[in-house]
Structures are given as structure tokens and as C-alpha cells.
N, C-alpha and C positions, 0 to 999 in steps of 0.2 A: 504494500500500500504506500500512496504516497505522503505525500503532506498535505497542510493549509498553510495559510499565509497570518499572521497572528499581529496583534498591533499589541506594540511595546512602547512602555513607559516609564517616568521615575529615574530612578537613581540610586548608586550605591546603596544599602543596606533595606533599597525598598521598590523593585520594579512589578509590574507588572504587567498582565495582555489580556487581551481578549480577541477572539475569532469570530469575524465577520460572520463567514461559512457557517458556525458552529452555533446558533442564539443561546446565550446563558453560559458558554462555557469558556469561562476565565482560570489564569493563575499567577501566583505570584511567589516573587523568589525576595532572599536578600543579596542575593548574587544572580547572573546573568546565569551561568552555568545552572545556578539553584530553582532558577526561574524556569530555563531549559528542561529541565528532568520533570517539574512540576505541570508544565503545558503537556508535556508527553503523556501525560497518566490522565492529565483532568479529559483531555481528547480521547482518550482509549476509554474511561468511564464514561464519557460523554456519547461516543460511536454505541458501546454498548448498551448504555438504556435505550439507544431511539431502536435500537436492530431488534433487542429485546420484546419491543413495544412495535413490532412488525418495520417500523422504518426504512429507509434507506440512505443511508448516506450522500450529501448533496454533495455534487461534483465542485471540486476548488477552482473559486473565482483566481483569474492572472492577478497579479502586481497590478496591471493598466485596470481590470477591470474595477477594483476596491477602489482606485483613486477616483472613482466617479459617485462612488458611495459616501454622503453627506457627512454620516459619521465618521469614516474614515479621514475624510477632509479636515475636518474640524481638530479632529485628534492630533493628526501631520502639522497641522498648522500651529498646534499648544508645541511643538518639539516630538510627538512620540514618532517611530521608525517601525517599518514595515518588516520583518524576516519568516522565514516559513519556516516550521515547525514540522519534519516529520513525524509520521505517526505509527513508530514501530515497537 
């Protein structure tokens, strides 16, 4: 599986993201790294309740496509930064 695209936020001892793709499913580190390992599981919990609950996973919007997403905009624009997150 691949990834999603995750908006990042914050700073040293307190970042955080959230996924466009994903509604509701956020994480947050006190390190980038810490952050990383935490988006990896909340995604993985997150894919599993909707599949659970017959779902299907929504295909990952591009980089281009999120920039036309309000939310996304608004975010870029406070300082936070786009990176994708696989989901393994």
C-alpha cells in the first residue's frame, strides 16, 4: 500500500498533522520522527475501522490536488508543510 499526503505542523517538542484523505485522522509527535511512527498507526487504525465498517479506502489526492483544498491553503499559508506518510 501506498501512502497519503499529511499536513504538518508546530515545532520542536510539539508537531502535529492531519490527513486531508483520511477525515478525523490526526497525530502528533514531540519529535518529527515521533510524529512519523504516530501518523503511521493512527492511518493503519484509521484504514481499519472504515474496512471494518464495510468501507473502502479513498484513493490519495497529489500534492497539486490538496493545494486547491481551502483547508489545506489556509494551513500552508499559517507555515505548516505538506509530506506523505506511508502506510505500512
Amino acid at each position: 500500500m501506498g501512502g497519503y499526503i499529511a499536513v504538518v505542523d508546530g515545532g520542536p517538542g510539539s508537531y502535529g498533522s492531519w490527513f486531508p484523505d483520511l477525515p478525523g485522522c490526526t497525530a502528533m509527535g514531540q519529535t518529527i520522527e515521533t510524529l512519523a511512527v504516530n501518523a503511521r498507526e493512527a492511518m493503519r487504525d484509521w484504514a481499519s475501522v472504515l474496512t471494518e465498517q464495510g468501507g473502502v479506502l479513498p484513493r490519495p489526492s497529489s500534492p497539486e490536488g490538496l493545494r486547491q483544498n481551502v483547508d489545506v491553503v489556509e494551513a500552508l499559508q499559517a507555515g505548516a508543510h505538506l509530506t506523505e506518510i506511508a502506510m505500512v
